[in-house]
mmCIF file of the N, C-alpha and C atoms, coordinates in Angstrom:
data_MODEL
# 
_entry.id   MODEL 
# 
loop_
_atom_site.group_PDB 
_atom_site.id 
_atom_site.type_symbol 
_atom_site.label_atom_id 
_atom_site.label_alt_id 
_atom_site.label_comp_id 
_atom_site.label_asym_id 
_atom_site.label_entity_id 
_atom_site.label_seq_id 
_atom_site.pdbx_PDB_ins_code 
_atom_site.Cartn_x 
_atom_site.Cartn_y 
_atom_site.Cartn_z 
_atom_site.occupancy 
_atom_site.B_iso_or_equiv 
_atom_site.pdbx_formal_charge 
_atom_site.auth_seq_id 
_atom_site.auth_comp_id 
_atom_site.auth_asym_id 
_atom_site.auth_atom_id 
_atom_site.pdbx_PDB_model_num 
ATOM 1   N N  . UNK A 1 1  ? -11.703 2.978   -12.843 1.00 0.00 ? 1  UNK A N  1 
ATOM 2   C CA . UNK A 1 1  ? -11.335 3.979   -13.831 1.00 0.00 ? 1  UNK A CA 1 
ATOM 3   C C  . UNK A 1 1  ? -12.260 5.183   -13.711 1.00 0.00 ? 1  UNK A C  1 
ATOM 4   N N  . UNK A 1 2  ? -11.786 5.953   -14.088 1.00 0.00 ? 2  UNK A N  1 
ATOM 5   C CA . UNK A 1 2  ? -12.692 7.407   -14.013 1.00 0.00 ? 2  UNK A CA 1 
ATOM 6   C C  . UNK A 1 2  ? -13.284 7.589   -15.586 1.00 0.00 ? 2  UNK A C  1 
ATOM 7   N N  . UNK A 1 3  ? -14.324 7.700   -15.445 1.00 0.00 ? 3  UNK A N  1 
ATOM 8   C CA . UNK A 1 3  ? -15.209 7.382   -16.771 1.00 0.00 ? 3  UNK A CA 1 
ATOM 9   C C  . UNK A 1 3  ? -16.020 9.189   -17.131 1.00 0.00 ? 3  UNK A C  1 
ATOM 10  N N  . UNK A 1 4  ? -16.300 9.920   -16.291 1.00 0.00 ? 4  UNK A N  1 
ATOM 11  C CA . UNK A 1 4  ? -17.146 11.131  -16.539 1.00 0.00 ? 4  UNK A CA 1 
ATOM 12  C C  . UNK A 1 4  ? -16.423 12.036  -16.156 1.00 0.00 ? 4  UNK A C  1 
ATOM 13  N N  . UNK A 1 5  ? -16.536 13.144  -16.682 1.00 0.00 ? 5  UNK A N  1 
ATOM 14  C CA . UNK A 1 5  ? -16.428 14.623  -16.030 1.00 0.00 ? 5  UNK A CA 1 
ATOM 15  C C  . UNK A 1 5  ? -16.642 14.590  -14.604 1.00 0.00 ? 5  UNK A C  1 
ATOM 16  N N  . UNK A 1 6  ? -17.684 14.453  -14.251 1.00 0.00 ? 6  UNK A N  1 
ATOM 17  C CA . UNK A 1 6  ? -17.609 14.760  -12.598 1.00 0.00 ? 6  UNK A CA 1 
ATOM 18  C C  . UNK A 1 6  ? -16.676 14.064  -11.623 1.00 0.00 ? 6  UNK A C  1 
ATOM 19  N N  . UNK A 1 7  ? -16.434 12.547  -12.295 1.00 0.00 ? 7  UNK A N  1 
ATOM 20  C CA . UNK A 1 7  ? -15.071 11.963  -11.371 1.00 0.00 ? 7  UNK A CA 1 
ATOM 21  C C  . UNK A 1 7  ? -14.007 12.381  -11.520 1.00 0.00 ? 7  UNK A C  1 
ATOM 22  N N  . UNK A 1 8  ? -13.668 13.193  -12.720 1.00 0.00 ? 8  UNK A N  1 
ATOM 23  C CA . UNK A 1 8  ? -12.346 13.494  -12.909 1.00 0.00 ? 8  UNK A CA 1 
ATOM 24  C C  . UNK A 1 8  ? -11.804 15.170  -11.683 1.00 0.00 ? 8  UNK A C  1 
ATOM 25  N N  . UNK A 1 9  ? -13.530 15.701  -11.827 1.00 0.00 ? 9  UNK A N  1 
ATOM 26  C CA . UNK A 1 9  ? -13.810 16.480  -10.642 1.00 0.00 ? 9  UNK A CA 1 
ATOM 27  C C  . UNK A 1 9  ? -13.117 16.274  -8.660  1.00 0.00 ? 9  UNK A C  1 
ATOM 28  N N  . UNK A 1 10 ? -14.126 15.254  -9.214  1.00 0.00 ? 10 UNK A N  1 
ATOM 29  C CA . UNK A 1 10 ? -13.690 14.499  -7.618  1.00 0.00 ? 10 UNK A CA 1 
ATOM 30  C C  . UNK A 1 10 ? -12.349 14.123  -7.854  1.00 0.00 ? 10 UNK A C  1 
ATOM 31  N N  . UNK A 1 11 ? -11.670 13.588  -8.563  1.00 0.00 ? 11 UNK A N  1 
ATOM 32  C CA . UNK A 1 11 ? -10.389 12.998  -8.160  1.00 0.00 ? 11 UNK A CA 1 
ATOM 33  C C  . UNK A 1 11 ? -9.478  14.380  -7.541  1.00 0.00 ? 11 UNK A C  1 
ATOM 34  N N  . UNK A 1 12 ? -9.646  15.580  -8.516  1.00 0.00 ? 12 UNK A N  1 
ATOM 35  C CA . UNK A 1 12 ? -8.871  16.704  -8.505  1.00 0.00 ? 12 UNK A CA 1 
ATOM 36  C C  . UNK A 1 12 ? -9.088  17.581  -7.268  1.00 0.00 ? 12 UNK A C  1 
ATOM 37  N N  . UNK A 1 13 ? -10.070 17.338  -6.750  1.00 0.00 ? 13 UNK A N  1 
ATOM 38  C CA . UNK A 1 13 ? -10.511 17.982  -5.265  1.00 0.00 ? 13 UNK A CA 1 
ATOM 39  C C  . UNK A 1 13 ? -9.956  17.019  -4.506  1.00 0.00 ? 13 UNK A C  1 
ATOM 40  N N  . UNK A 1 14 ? -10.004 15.944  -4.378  1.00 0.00 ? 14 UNK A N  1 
ATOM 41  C CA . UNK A 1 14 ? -9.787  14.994  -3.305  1.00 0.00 ? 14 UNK A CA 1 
ATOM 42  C C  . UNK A 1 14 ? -8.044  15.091  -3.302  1.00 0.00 ? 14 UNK A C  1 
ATOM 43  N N  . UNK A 1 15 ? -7.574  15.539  -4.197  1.00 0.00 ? 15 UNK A N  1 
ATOM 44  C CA . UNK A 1 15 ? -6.092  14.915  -4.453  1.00 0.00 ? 15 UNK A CA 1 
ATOM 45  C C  . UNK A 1 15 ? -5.154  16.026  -4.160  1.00 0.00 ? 15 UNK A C  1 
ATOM 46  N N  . UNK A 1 16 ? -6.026  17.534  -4.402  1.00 0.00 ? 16 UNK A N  1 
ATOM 47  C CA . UNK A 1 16 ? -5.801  18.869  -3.208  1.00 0.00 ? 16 UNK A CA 1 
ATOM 48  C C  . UNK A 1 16 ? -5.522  18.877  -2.403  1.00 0.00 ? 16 UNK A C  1 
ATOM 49  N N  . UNK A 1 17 ? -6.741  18.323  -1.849  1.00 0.00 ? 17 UNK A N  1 
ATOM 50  C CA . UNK A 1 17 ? -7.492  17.964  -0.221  1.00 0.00 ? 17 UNK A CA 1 
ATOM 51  C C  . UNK A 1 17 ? -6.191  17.523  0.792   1.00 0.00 ? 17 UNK A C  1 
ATOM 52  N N  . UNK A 1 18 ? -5.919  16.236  0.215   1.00 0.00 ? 18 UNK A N  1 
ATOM 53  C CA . UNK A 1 18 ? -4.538  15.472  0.638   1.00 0.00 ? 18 UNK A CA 1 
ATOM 54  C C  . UNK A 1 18 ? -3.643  16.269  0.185   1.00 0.00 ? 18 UNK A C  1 
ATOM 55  N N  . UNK A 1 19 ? -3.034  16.926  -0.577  1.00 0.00 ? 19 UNK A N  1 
ATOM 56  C CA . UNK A 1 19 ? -1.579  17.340  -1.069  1.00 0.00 ? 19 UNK A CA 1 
ATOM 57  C C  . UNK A 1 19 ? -1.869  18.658  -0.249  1.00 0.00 ? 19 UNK A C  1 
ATOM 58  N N  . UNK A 1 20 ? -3.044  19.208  0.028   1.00 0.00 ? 20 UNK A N  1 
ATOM 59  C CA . UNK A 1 20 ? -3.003  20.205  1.470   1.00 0.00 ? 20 UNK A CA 1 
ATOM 60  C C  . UNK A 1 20 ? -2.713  19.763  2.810   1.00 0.00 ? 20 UNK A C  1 
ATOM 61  N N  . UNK A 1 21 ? -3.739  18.782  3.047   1.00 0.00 ? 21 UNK A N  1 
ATOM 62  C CA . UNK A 1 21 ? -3.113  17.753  4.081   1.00 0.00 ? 21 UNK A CA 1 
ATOM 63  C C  . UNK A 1 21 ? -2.090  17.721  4.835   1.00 0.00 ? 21 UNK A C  1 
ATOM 64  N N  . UNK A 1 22 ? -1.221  16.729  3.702   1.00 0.00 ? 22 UNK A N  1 
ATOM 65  C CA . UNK A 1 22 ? 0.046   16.380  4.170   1.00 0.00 ? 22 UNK A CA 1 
ATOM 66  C C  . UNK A 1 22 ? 1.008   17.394  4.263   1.00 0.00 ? 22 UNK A C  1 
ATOM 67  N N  . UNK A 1 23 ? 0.811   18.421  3.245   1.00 0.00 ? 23 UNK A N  1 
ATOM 68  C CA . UNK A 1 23 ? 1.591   20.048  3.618   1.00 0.00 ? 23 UNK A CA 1 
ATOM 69  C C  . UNK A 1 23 ? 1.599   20.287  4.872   1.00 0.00 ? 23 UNK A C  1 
ATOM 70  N N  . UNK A 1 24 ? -0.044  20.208  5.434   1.00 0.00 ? 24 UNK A N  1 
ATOM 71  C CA . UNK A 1 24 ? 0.164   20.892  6.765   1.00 0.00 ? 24 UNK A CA 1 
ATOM 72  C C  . UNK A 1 24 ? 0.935   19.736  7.981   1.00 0.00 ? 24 UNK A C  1 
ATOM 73  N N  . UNK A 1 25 ? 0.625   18.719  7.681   1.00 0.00 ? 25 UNK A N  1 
ATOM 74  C CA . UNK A 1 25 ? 1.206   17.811  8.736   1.00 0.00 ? 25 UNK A CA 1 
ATOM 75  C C  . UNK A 1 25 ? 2.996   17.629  8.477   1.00 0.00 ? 25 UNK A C  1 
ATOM 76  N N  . UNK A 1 26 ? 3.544   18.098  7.282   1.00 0.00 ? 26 UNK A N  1 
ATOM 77  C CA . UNK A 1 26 ? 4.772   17.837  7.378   1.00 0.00 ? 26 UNK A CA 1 
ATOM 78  C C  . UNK A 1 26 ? 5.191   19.483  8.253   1.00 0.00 ? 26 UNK A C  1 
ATOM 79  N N  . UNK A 1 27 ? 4.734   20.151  7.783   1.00 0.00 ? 27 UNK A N  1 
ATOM 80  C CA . UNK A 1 27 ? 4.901   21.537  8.534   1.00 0.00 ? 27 UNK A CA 1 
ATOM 81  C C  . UNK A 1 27 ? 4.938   21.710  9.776   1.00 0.00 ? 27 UNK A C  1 
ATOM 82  N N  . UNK A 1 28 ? 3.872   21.348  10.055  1.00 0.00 ? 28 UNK A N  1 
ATOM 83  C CA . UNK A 1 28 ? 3.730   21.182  11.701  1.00 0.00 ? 28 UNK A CA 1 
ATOM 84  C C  . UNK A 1 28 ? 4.459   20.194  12.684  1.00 0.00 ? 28 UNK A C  1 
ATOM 85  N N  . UNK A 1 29 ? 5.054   19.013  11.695  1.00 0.00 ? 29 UNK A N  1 
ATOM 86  C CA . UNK A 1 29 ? 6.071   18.416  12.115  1.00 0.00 ? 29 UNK A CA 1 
ATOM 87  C C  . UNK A 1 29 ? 7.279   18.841  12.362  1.00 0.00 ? 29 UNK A C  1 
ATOM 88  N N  . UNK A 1 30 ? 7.927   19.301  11.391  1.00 0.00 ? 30 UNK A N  1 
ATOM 89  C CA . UNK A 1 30 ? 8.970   20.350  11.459  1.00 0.00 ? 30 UNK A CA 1 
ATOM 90  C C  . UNK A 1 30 ? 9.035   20.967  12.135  1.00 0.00 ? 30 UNK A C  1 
ATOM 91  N N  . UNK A 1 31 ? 8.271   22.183  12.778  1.00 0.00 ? 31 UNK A N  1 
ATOM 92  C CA . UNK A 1 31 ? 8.022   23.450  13.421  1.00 0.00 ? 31 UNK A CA 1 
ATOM 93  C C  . UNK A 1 31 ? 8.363   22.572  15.222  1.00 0.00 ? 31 UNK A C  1 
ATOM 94  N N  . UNK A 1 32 ? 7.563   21.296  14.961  1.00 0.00 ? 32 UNK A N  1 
ATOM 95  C CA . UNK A 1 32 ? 7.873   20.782  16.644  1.00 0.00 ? 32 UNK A CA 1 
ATOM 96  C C  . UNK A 1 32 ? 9.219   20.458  17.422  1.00 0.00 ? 32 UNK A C  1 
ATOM 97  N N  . UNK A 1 33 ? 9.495   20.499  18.300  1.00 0.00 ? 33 UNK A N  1 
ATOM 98  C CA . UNK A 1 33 ? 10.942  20.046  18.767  1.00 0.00 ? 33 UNK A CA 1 
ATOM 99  C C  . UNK A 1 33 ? 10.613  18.130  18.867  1.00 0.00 ? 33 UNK A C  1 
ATOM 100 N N  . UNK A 1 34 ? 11.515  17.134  18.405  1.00 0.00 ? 34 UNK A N  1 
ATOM 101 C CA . UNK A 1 34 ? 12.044  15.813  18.461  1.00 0.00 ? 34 UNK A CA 1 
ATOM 102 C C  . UNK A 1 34 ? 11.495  15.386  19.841  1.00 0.00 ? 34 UNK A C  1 
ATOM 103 N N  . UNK A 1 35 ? 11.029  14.116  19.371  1.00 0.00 ? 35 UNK A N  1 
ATOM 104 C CA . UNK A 1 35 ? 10.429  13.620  20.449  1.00 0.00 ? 35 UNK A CA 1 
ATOM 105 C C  . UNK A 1 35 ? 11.467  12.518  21.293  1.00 0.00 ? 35 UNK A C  1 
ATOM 106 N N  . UNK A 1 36 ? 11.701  12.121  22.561  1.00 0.00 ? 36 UNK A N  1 
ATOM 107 C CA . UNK A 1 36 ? 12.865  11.726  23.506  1.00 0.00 ? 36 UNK A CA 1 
ATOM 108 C C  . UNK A 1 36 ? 12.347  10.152  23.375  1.00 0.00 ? 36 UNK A C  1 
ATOM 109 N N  . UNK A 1 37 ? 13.306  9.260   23.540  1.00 0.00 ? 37 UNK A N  1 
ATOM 110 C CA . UNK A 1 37 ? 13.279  7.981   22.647  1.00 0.00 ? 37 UNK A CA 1 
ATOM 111 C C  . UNK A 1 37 ? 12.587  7.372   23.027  1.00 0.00 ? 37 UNK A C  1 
ATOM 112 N N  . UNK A 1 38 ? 12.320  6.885   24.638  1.00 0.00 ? 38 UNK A N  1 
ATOM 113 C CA . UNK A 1 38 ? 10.905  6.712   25.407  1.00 0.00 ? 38 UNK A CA 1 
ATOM 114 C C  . UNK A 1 38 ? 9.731   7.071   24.846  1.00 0.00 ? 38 UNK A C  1 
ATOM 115 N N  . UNK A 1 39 ? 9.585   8.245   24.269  1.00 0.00 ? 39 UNK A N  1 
ATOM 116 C CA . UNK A 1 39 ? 8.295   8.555   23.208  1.00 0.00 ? 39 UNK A CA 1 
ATOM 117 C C  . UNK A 1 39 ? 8.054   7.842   22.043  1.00 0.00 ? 39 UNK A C  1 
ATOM 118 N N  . UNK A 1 40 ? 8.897   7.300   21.380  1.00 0.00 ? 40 UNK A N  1 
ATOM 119 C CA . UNK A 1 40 ? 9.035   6.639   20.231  1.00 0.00 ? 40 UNK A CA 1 
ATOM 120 C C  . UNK A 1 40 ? 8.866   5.457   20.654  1.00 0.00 ? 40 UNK A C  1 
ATOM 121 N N  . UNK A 1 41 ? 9.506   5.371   21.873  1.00 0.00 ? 41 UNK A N  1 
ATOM 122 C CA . UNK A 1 41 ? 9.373   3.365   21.965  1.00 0.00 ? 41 UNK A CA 1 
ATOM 123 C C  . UNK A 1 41 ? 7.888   3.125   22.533  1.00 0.00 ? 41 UNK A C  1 
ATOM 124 N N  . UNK A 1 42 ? 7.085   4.264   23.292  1.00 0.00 ? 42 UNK A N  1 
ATOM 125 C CA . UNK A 1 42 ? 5.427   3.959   23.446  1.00 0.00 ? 42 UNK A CA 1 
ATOM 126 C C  . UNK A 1 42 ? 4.705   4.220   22.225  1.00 0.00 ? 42 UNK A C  1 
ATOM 127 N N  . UNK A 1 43 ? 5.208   5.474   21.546  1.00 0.00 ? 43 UNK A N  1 
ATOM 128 C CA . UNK A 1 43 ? 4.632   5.272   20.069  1.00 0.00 ? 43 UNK A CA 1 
ATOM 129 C C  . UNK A 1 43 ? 4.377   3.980   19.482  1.00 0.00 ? 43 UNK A C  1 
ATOM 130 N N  . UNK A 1 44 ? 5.501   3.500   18.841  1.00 0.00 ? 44 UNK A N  1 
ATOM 131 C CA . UNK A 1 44 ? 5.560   2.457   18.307  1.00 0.00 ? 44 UNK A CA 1 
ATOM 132 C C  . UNK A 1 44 ? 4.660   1.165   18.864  1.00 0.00 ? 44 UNK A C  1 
ATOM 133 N N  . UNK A 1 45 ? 4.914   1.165   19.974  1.00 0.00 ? 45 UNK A N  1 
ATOM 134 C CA . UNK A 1 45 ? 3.963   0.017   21.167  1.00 0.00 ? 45 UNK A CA 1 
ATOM 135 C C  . UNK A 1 45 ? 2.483   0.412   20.713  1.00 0.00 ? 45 UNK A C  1 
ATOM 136 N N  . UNK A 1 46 ? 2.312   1.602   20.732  1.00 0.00 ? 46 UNK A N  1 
ATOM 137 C CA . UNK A 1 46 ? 0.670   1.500   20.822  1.00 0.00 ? 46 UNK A CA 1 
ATOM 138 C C  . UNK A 1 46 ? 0.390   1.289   19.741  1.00 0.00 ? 46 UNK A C  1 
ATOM 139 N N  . UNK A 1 47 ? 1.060   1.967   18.299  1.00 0.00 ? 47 UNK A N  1 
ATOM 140 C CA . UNK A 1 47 ? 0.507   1.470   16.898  1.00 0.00 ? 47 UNK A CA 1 
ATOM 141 C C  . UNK A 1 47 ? 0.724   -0.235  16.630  1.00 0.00 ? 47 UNK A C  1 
ATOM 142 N N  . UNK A 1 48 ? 1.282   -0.590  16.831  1.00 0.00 ? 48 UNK A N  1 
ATOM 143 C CA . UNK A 1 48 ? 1.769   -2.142  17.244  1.00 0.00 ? 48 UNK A CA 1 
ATOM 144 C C  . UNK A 1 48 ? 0.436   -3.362  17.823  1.00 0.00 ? 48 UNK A C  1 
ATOM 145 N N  . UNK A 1 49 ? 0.197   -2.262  18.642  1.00 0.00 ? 49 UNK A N  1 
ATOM 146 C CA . UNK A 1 49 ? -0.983  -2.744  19.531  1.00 0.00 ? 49 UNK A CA 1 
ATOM 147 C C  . UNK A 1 49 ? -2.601  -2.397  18.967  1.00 0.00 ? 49 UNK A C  1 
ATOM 148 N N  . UNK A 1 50 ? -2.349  -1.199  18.334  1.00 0.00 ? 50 UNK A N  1 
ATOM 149 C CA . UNK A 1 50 ? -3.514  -0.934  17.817  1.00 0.00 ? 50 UNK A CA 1 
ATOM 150 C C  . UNK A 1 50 ? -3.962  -1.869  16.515  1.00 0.00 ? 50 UNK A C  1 
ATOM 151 N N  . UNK A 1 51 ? -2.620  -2.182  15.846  1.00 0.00 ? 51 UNK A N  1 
ATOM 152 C CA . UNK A 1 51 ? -2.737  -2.914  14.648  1.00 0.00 ? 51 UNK A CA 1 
ATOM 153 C C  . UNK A 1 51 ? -3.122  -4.614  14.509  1.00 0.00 ? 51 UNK A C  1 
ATOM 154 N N  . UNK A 1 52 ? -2.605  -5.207  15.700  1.00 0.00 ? 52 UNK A N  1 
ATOM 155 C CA . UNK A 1 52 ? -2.861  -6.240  16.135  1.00 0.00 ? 52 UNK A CA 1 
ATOM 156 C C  . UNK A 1 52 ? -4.165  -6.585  16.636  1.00 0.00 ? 52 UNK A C  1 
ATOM 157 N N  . UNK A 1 53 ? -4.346  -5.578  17.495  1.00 0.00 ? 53 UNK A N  1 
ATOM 158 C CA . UNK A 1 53 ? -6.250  -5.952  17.976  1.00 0.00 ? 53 UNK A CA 1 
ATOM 159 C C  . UNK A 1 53 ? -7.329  -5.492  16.879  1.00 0.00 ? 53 UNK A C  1 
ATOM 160 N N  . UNK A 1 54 ? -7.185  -4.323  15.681  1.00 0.00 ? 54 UNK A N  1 
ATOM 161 C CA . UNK A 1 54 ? -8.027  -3.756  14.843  1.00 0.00 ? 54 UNK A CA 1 
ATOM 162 C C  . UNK A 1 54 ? -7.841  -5.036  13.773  1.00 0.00 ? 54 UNK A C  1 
ATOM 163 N N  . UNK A 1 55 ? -6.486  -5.874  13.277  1.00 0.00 ? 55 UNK A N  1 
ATOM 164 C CA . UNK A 1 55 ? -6.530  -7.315  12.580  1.00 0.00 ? 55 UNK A CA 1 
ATOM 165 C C  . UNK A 1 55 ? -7.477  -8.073  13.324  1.00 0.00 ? 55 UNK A C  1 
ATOM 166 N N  . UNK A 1 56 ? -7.191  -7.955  14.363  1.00 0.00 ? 56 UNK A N  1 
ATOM 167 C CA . UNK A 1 56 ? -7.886  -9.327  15.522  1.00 0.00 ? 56 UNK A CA 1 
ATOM 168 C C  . UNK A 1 56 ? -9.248  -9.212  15.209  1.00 0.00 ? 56 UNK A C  1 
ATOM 169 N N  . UNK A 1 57 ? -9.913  -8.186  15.417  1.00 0.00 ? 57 UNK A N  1 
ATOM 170 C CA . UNK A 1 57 ? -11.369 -7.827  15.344  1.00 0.00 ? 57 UNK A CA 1 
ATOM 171 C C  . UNK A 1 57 ? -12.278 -8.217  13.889  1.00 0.00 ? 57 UNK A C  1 
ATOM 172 N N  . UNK A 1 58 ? -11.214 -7.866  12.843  1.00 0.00 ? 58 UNK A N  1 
ATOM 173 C CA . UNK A 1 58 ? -11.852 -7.859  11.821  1.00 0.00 ? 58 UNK A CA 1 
ATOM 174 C C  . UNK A 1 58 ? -11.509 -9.461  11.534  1.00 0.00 ? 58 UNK A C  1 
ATOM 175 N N  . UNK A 1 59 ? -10.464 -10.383 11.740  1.00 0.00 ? 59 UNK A N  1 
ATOM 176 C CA . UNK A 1 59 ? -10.492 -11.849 11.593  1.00 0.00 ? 59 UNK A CA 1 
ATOM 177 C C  . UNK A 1 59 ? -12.108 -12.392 12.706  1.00 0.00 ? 59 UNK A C  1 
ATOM 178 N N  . UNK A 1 60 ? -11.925 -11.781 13.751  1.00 0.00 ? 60 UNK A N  1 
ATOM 179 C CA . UNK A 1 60 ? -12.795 -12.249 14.127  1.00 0.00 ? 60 UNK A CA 1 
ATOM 180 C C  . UNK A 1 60 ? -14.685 -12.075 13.655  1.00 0.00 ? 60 UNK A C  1 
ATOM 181 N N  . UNK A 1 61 ? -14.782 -10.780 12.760  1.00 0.00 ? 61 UNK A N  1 
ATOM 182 C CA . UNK A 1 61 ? -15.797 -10.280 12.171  1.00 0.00 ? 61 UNK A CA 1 
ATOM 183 C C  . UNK A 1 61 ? -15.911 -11.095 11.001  1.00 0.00 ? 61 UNK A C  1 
ATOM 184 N N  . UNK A 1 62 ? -14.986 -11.766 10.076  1.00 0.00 ? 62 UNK A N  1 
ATOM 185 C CA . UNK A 1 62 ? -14.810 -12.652 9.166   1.00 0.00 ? 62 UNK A CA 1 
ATOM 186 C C  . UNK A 1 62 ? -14.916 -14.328 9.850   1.00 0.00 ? 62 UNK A C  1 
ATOM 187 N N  . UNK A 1 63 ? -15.146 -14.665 11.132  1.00 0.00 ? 63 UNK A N  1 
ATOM 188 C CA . UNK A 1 63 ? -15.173 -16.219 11.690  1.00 0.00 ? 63 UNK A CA 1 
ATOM 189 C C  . UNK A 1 63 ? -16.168 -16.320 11.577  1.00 0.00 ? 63 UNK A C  1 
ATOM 190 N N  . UNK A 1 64 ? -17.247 -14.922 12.426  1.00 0.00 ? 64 UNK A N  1 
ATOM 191 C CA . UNK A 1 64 ? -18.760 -14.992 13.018  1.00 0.00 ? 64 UNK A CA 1 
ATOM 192 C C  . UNK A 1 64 ? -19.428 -14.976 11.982  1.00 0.00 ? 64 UNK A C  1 
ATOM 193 N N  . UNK A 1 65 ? -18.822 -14.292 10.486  1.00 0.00 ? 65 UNK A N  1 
ATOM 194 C CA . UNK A 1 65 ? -19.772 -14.282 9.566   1.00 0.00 ? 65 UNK A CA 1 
ATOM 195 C C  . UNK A 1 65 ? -19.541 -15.985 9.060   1.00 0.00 ? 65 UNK A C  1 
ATOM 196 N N  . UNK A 1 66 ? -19.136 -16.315 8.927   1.00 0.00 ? 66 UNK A N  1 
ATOM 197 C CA . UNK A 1 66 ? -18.677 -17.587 8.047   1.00 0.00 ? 66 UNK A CA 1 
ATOM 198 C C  . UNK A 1 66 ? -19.541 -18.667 8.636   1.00 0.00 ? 66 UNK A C  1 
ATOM 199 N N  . UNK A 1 67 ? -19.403 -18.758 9.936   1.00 0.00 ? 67 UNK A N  1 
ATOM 200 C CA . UNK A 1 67 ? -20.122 -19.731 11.004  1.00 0.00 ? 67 UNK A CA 1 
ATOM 201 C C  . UNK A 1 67 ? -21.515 -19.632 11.096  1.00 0.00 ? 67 UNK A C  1 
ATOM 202 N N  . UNK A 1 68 ? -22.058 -18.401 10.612  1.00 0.00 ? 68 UNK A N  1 
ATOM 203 C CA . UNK A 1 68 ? -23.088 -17.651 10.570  1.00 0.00 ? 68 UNK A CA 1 
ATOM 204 C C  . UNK A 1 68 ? -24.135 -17.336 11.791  1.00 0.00 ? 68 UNK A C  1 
ATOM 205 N N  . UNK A 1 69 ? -23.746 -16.402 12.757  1.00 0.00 ? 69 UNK A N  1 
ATOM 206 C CA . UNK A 1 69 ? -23.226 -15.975 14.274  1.00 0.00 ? 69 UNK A CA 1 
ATOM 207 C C  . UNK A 1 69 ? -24.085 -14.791 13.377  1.00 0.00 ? 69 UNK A C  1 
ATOM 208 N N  . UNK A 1 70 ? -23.637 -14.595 12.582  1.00 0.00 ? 70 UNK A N  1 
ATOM 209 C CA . UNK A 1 70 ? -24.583 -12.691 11.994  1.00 0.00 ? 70 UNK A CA 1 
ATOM 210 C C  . UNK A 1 70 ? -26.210 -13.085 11.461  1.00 0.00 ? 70 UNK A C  1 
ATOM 211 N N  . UNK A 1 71 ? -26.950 -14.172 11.293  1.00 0.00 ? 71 UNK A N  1 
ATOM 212 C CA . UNK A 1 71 ? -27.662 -14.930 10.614  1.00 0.00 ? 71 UNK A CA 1 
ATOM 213 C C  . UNK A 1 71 ? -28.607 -14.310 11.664  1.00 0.00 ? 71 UNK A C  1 
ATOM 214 N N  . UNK A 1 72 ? -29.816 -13.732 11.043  1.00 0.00 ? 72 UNK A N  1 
ATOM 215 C CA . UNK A 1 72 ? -31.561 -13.277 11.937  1.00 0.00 ? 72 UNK A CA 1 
ATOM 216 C C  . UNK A 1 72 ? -31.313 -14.631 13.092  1.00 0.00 ? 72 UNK A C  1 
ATOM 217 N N  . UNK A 1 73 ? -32.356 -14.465 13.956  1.00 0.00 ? 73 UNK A N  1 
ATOM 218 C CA . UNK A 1 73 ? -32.571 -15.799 14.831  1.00 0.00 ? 73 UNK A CA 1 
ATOM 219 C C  . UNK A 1 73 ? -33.905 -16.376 13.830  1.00 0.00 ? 73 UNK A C  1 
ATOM 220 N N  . UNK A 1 74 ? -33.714 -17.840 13.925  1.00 0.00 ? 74 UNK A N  1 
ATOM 221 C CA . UNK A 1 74 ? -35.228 -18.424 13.690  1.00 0.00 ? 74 UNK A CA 1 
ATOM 222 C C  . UNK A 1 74 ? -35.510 -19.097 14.146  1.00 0.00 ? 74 UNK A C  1 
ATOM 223 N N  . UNK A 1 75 ? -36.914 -19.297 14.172  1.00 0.00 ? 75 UNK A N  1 
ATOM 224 C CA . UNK A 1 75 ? -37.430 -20.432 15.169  1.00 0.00 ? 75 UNK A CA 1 
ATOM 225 C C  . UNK A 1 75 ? -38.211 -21.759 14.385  1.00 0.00 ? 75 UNK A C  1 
ATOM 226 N N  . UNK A 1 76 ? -38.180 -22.896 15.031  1.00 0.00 ? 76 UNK A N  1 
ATOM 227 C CA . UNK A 1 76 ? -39.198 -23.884 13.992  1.00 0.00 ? 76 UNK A CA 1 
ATOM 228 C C  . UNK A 1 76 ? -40.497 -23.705 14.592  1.00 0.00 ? 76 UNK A C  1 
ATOM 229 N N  . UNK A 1 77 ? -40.701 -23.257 15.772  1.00 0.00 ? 77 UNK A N  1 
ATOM 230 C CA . UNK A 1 77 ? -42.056 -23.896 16.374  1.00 0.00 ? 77 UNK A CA 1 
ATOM 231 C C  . UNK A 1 77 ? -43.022 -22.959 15.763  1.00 0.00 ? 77 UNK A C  1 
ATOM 232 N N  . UNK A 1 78 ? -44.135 -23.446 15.567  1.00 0.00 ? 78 UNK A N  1 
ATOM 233 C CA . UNK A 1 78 ? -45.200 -22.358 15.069  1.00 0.00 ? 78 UNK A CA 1 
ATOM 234 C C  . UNK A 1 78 ? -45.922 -21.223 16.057  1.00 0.00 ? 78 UNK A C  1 
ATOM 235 N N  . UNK A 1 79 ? -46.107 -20.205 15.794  1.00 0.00 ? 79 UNK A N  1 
ATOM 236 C CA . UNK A 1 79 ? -46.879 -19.217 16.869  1.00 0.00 ? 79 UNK A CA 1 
ATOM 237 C C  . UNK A 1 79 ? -48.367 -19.641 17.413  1.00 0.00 ? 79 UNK A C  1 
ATOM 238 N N  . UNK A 1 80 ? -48.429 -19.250 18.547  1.00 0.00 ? 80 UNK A N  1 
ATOM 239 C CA . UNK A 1 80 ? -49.352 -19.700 18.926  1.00 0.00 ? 80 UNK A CA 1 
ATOM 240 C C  . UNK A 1 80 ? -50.585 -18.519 19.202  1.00 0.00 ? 80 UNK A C  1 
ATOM 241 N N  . UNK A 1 81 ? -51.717 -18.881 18.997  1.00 0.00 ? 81 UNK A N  1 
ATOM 242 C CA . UNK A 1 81 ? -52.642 -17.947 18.347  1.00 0.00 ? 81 UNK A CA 1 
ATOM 243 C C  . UNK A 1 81 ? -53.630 -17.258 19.964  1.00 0.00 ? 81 UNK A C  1 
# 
């Protein structure tokens, strides 16, 4: 929830920010000529692909922590002087 003056700040800049944004990206969409269906079908492939390995990574960032793979190293033996 937005609790102060200054977040209500931030929300109203940030929410510009984007509603400028996306102005310009629908614009500039428009203005381009259609992309040939071969473009769309590697499009699609790579977000496909991107989405699958960026899941993959982060399941796998959630195994190593669990197993505890992220854990300092320690040692039992005592140092030797």
């Amino acid at each position: 929830m937005v609790r102060n003056k200054n977040q209500w700040l931030l929300v109203a800049v940030l929410a510009v920010l984007f509603l400028g944004a996306s102005w310009f990206c629908v614009s500039v969409w428009r203005a381009t000529p259609s992309m040939p269906p071969y473009g769309n079908i590697v499009l699609a492939a790579a977000a496909i692909l991107v989405l699958v390995l960026g899941c993959g990574l982060i399941a796998l960032m959630f195994y190593s922590h669990r197993k505890g793979y992220d854990e300092p190293a320690r040692s039992n033996r005592t140092a030797r002087d």
